[in-house]
C-alpha positions as CSV (number, residue, x, y, z in Angstrom):
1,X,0.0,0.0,0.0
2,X,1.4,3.3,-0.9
3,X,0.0,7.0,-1.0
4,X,0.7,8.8,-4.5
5,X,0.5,12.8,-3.8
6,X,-0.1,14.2,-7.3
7,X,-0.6,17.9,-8.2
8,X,-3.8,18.3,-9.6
9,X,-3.0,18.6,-13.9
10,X,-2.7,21.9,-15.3
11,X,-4.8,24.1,-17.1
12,X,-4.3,25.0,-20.6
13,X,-6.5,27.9,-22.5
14,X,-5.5,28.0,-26.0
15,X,-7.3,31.0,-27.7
16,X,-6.8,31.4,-31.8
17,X,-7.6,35.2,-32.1
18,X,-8.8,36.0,-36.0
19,X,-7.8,39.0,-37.4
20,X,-10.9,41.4,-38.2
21,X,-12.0,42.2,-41.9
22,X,-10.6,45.6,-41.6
23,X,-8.8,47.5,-39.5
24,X,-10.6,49.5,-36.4
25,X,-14.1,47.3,-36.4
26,X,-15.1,44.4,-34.3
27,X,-13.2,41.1,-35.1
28,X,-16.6,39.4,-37.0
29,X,-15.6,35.9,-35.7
30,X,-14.6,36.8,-32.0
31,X,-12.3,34.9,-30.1
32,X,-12.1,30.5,-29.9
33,X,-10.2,28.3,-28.7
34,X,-10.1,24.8,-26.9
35,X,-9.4,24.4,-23.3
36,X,-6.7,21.6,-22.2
37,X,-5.1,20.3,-19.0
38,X,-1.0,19.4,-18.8
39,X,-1.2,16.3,-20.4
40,X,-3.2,17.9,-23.7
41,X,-6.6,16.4,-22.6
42,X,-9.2,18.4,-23.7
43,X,-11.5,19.9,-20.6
44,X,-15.4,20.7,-20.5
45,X,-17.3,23.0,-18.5
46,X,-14.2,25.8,-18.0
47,X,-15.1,29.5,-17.9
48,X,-13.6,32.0,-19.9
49,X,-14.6,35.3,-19.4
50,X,-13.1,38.5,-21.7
51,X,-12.7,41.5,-19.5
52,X,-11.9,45.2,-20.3
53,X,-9.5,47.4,-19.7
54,X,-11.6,48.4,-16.7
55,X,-12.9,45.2,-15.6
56,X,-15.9,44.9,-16.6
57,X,-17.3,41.6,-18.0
58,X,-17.1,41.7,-22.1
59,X,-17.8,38.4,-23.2
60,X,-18.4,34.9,-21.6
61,X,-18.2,31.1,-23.1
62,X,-18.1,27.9,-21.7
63,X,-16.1,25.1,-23.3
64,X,-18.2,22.1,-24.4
65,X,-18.0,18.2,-24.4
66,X,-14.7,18.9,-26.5
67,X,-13.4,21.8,-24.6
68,X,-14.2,24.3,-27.4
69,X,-15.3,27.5,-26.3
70,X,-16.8,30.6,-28.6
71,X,-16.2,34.6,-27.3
72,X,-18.8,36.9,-29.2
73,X,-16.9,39.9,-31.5
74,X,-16.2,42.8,-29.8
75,X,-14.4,46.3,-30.1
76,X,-10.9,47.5,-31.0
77,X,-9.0,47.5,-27.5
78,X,-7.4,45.5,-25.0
79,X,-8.9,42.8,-23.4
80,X,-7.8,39.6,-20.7
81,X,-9.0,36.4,-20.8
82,X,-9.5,34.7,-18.0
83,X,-9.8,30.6,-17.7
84,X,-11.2,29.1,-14.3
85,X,-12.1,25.6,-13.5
86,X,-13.5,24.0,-10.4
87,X,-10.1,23.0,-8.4
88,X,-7.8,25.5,-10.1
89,X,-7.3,29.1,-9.3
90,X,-7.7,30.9,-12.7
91,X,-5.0,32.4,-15.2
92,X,-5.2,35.1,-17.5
93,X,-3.1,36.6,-20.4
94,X,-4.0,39.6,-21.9
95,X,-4.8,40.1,-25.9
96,X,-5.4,43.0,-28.6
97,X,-8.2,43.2,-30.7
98,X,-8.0,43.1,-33.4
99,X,-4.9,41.4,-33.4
100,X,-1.2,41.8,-34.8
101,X,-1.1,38.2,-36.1
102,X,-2.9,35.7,-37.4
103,X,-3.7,33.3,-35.5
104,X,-3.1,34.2,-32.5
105,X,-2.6,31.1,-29.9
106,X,-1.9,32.3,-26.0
107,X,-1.2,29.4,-23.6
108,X,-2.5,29.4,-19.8
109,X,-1.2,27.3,-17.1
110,X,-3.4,27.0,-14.0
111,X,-2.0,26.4,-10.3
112,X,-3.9,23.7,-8.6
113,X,-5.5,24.8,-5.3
114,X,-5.0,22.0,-2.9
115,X,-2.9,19.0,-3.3
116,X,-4.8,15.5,-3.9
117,X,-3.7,12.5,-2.2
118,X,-4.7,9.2,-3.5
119,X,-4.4,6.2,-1.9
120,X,-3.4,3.4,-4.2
121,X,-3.5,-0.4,-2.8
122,X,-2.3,-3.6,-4.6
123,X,-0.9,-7.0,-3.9
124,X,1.8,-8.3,-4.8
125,X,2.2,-10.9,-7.2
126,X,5.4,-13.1,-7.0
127,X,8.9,-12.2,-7.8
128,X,10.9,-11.4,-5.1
129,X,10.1,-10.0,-2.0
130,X,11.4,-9.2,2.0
131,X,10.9,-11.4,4.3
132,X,10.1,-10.9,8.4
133,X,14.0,-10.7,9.1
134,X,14.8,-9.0,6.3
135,X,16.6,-11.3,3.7
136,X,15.5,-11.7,0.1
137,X,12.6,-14.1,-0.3
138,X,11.8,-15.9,-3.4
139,X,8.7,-18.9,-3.4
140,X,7.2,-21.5,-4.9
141,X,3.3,-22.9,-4.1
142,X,2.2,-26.5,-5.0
143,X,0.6,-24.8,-7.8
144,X,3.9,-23.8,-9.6
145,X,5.7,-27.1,-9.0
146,X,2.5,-28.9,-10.8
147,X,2.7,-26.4,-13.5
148,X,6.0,-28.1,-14.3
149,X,6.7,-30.5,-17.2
150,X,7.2,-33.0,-14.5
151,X,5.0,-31.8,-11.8
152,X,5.2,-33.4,-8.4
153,X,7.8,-35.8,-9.8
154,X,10.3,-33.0,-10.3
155,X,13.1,-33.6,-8.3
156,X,13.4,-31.0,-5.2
157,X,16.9,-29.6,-6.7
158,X,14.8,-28.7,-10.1
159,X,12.9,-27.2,-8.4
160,X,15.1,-24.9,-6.2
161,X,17.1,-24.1,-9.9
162,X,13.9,-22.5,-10.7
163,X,14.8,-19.5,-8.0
164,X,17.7,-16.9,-8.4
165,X,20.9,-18.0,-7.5
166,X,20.8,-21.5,-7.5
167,X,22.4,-23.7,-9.6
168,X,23.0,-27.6,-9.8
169,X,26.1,-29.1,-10.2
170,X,27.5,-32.2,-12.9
171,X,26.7,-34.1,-9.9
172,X,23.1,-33.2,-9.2
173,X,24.6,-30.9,-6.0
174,X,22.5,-28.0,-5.2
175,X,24.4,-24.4,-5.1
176,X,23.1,-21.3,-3.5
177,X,24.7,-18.2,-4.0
178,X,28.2,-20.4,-4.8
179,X,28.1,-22.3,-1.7
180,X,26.9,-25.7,-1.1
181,X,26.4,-28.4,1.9
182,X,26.5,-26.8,4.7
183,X,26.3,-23.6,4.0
184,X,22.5,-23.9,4.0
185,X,20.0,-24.4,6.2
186,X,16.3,-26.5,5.8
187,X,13.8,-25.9,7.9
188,X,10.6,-28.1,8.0
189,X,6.9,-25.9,9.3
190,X,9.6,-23.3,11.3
191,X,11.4,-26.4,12.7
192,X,15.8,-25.9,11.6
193,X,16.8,-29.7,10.5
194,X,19.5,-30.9,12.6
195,X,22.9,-30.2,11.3
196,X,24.4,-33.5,11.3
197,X,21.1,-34.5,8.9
198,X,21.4,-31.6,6.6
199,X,25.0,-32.6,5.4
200,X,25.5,-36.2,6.1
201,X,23.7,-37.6,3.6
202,X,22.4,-34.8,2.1
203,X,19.2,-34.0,3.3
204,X,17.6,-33.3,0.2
205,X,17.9,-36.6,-1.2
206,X,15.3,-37.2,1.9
207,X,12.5,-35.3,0.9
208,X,10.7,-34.6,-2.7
209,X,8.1,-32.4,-3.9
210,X,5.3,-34.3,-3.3
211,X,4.2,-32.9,0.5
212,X,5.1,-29.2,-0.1
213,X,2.5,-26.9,0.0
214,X,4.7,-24.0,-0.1
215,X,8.7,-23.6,-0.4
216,X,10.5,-20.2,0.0
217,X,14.2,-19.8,-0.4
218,X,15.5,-16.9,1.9
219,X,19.2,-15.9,1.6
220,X,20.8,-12.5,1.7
221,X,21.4,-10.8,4.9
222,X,20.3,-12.9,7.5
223,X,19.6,-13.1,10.9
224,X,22.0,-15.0,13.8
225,X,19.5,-17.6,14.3
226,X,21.0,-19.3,11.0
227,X,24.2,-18.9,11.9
228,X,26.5,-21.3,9.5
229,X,24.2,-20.8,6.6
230,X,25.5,-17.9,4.6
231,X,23.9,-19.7,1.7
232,X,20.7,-19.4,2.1
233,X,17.6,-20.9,3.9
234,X,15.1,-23.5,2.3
235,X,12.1,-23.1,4.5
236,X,9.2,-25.8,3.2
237,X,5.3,-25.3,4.6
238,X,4.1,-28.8,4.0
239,X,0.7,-30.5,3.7
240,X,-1.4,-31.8,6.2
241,X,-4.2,-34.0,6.8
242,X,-6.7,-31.4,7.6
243,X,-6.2,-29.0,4.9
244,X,-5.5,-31.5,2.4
245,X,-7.6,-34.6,2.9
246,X,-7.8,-37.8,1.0
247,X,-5.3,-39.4,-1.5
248,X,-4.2,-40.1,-4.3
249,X,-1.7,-42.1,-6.6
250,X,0.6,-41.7,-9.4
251,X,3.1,-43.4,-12.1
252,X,5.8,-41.4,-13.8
253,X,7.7,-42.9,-16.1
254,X,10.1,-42.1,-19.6
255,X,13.0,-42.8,-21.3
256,X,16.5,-43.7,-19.6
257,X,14.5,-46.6,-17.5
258,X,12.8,-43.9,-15.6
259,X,9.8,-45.4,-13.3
260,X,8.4,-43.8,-10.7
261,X,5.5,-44.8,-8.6
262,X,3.8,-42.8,-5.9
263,X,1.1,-42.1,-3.3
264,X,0.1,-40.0,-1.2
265,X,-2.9,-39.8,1.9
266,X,-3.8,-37.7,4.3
267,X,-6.7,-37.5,7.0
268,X,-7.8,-35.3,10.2
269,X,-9.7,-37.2,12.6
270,X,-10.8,-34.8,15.7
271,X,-7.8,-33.3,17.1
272,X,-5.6,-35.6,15.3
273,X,-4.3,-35.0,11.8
274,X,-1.7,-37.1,9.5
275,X,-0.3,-36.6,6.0
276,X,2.1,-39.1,4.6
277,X,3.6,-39.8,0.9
278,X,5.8,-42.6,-0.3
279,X,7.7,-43.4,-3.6
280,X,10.0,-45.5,-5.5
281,X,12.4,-44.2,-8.1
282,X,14.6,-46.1,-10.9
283,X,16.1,-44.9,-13.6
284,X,19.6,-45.3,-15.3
285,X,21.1,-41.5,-14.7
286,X,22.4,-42.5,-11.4
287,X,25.2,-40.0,-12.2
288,X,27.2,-38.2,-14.7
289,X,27.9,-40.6,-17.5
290,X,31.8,-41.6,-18.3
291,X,31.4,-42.1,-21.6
292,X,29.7,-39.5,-24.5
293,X,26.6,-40.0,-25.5
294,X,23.1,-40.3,-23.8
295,X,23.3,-43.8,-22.4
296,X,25.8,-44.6,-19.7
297,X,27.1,-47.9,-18.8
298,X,26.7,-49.3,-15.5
299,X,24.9,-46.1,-14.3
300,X,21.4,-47.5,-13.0
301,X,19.9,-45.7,-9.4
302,X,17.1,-47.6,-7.3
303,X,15.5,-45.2,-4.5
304,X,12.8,-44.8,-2.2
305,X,11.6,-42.2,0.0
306,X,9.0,-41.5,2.8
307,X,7.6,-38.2,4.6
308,X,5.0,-37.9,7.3
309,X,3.6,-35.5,9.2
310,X,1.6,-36.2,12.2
311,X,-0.2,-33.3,14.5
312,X,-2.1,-32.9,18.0
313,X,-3.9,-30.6,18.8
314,X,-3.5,-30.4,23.1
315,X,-5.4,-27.0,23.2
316,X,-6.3,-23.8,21.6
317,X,-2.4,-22.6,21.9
318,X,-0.2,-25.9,22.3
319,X,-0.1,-28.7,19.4
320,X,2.3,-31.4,19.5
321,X,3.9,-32.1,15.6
322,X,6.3,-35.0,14.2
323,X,7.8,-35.1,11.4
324,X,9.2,-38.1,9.8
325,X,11.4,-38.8,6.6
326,X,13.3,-41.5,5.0
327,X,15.3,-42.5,2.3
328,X,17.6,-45.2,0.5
329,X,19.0,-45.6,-2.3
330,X,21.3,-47.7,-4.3
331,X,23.2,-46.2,-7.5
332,X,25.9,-47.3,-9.9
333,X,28.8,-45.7,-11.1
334,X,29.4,-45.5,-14.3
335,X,31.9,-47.5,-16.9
336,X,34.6,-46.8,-19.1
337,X,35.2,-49.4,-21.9
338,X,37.9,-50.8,-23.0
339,X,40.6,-49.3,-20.6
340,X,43.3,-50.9,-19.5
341,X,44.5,-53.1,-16.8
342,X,47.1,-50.8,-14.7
343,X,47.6,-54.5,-12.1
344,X,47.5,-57.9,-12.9
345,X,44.8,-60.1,-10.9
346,X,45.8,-63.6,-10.4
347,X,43.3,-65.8,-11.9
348,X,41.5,-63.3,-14.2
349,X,42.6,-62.8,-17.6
350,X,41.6,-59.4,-18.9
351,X,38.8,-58.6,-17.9
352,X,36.5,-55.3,-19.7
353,X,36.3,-52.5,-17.9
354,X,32.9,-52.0,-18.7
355,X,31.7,-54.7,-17.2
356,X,33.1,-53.5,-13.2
């Protein structure tokens, strides 16, 4: 929400003065013009009044639905036209009749009266924004990560690429602002993940997209609270079995032996909610492949993972909350064929390197 204090948009009285069929009588067409503002939008309902030498009122015209206004002819002398609108003080030049030139154009600028102040109020919509302690914040929904080609199935580190400053190594290693391992921090509904899990394995082989409701990457400045994690924070809202009841199940699969079945189920049950998710992975990209070309050898990776959340609701201040994640996985590395034998194995001729 912001206030926007604009000045109230000039006035702008453009007056084409004719000159008169001959010199000494009354111009025959009188004086016209069109009545602006600052931004050369005409303006209806102005007054324009054409006073005397001594004041007196000679001539009066209101602009119209296009800001045109008509004076009446009058006599040889000079004369002031005044402009006035209804939040401007008026302005006035002064003219000849008949006049030297012809036309004759004269341009008025009004001063507003009071200053306007308008509030303005809008949300914001994505992008970045600051967070409560002050760091950069950049998020995700479980809208957006189902709006990708691989929706739920994405793997957590494609989806944190999506974000500014995060990158993914040849290795499948997450990097955030040129750091990596333990220089960020997870946290799980406001709960930090224990160091020791965070880094050893990495925790984000434990978790996938499946249970987020909401993921917000916060790095920048921030607070002492995170100490070690000059990185960057991965803070994950997840699902639960109120909000999100019921269940569902899916099968992902594609090219490079890529299965991947999951489910997931969730229920609330009086004070009591649950939300869990399960799946198993396989395909052959285990890691970087050895060899060019799209199909490594020896390079298959069998995984599984498992989140739950579990909540109690003790009283109207106090709820009691475990969360629980698992993982395993078994992967390959890849082949080089045809290398050679640097030692000699007693028993075993030569044996192809590919097949290690």
């Amino acid at each position: 929400m912001g206030s926007l204090k604009s000045w109230a948009a000039g006035l702008t009285l453009l007056a084409a003065v004719l000159a008169s069929a001959a010199p000494g009588r009354a111009d025959p067409a009188g004086f016209s013009g069109t009545v602006r503002d600052a931004a050369g939008e005409t303006l209806a309902g102005a007054a324009v009044e054409l006073l005397g030498a001594d004041g007196h009122v000679a001539a009066r015209a209101t602009s119209d639905a296009q800001g045109r206004f008509q004076l009446p002819p009058v006599a040889d002398g000079r004369y002031t036209i005044v402009a006035s609108l209804a939040g401007f003080t008026s302005a006035r030049a002064a003219v000849v009749s008949p006049p030297t030139a012809q036309p004759l154009s004269l341009s008025l600028a009004l001063v507003p009266q009071e200053i306007e102040t308008v509030t303005v109020e809008a949300p914001r919509i994505g992008g970045p924004g600051v967070s409560p302690s002050g760091a950069s914040q950049y998020s995700v929904t479980e809208q957006d990560i189902g709006n990708l080609p691989a929706g739920t199935n994405t793997p957590l580190s494609d989806v944190l690429a999506q974000m500014p400053g995060v990158a993914i190594d040849q290795n499948q290693q997450i990097h955030i602002r040129d750091t990596e391992g333990p220089q960020f921090q997870y946290q799980i509904n406001g709960v930090m993940v224990p160091l020791d899990i965070n880094t050893n394995p990495p925790f984000i082989s434990m978790i996938n997209p499946i249970f987020i409701k909401r993921l917000d990457l916060l790095d920048g400045i921030l607070p002492s609270r995170y100490s070690y994690a000059t990185g960057g924070v991965v803070d994950i809202e997840t699902k639960d079995g109120c909000t999100d009841p019921g269940g569902s199940a899916s099968l992902y699969a594609g090219q490079r032996d890529t299965i991947q079945p999951s489910v997931q189920y969730g229920g609330c049950s009086g004070k009591f909610s649950y939300y869990v998710t399960a799946l198993l992975g396989h395909d052959n990209t285990a890691f970087s492949s050895a060899t060019p070309g799209p199909n490594a050898i020896h390079d298959q990776s069998d995984q599984g993972q498992f989140f739950g959340f579990f909540t109690v609701q003790l009283d109207d201040t106090t709820k009691l909350s475990l969360i629980t994640s698992a993982a395993g996985s078994n992967n390959q590395l890849p082949n080089v064929d045809n290398l050679t034998p640097q030692f000699s194995l007693a028993g075993v001729g030569n044996y192809p390197s590919a097949g290690i």
